[in-house]
C-alpha positions in Angstrom: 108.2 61.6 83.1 108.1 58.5 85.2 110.9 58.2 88.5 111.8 54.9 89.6 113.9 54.9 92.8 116.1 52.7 94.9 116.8 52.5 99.0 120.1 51.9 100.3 119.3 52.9 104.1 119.4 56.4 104.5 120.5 56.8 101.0 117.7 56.8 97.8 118.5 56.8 94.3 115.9 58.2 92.3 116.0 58.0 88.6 113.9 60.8 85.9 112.7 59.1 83.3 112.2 62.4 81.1 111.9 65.9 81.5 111.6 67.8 84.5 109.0 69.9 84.2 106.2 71.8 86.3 103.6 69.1 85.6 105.8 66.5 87.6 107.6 68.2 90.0 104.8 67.4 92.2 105.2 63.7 91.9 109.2 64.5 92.7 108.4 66.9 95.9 105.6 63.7 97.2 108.3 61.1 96.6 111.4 62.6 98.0 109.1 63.9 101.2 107.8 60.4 101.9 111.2 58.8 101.6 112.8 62.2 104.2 109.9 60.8 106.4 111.5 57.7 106.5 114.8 58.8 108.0 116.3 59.2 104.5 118.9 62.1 104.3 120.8 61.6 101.1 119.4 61.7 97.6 121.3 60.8 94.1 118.8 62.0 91.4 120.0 60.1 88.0 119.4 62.2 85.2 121.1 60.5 82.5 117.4 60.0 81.0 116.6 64.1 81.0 117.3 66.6 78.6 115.4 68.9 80.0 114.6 70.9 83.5 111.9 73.9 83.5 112.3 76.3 86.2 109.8 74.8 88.4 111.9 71.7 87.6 115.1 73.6 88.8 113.1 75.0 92.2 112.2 71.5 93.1 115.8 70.7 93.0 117.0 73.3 95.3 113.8 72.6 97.6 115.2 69.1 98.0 118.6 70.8 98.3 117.1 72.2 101.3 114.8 69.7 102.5 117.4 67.7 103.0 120.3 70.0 104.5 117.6 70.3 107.4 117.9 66.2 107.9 121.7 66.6 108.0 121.8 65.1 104.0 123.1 66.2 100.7 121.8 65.9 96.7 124.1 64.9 94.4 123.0 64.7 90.3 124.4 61.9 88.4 124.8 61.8 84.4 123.5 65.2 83.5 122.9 65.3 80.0 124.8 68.0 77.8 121.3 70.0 77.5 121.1 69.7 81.6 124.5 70.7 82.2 123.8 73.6 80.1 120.7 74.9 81.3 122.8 74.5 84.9 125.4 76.7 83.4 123.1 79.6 82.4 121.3 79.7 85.5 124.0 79.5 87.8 122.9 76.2 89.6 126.4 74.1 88.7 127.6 76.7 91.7 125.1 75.4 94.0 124.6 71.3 92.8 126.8 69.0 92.9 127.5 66.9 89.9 128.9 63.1 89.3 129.5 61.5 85.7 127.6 58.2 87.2 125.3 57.0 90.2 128.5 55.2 91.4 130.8 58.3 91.6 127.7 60.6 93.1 127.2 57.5 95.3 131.0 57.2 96.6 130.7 61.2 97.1 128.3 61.2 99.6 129.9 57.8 101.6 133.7 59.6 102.5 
């Protein structure tokens, strides 16, 4: 997996490139903590590039979730895959993420 990610002031857009899976949630958690540090609140993860998240993948998601309800911000996911969408359905996550078709829409979402 490699993440690439983009700052739009207190917005980041951070694209998985791969899987997301126990051996890189770390790199996620170190990323998304540096950018909360600085006064990021909002995060769009891109996922159009995953077809799959493990469960430590999916408990890194709802850390951020968290993480970033404490700075006042939200997570959106953009372009899940049909594999993610699936694995969200079985374990009950599409209740507690919200999902957009592209960066734009989860972008737009997140600026009303």
């Amino acid at each position: 997996m490699k993440l690439s990610h983009e700052v739009y002031d207190q917005l980041t857009v951070l694209k998985i490139h791969g899987d997301l899976t126990a051996e890189h949630v770390e790199s996620v958690r170190k990323l998304t903590t540096e950018r909360l540090g600085k006064s990021a609140r909002d995060f769009v993860l891109d996922v159009t590039e995953t077809e799959f998240i493990d469960s430590k993948g999916l408990e890194t998601l709802l850390w951020l979730q968290e993480e970033c309800g404490q700075h006042l911000g939200q997570v959106r996911l953009a372009g899940a895959t049909a594999n993610v969408e699936k694995i969200l359905q079985v374990t009950r996550l599409a209740r507690r993420l919200d999902r957009h078709e592209s960066v734009d829409a989860a972008v737009k979402s997140l600026r009303l």
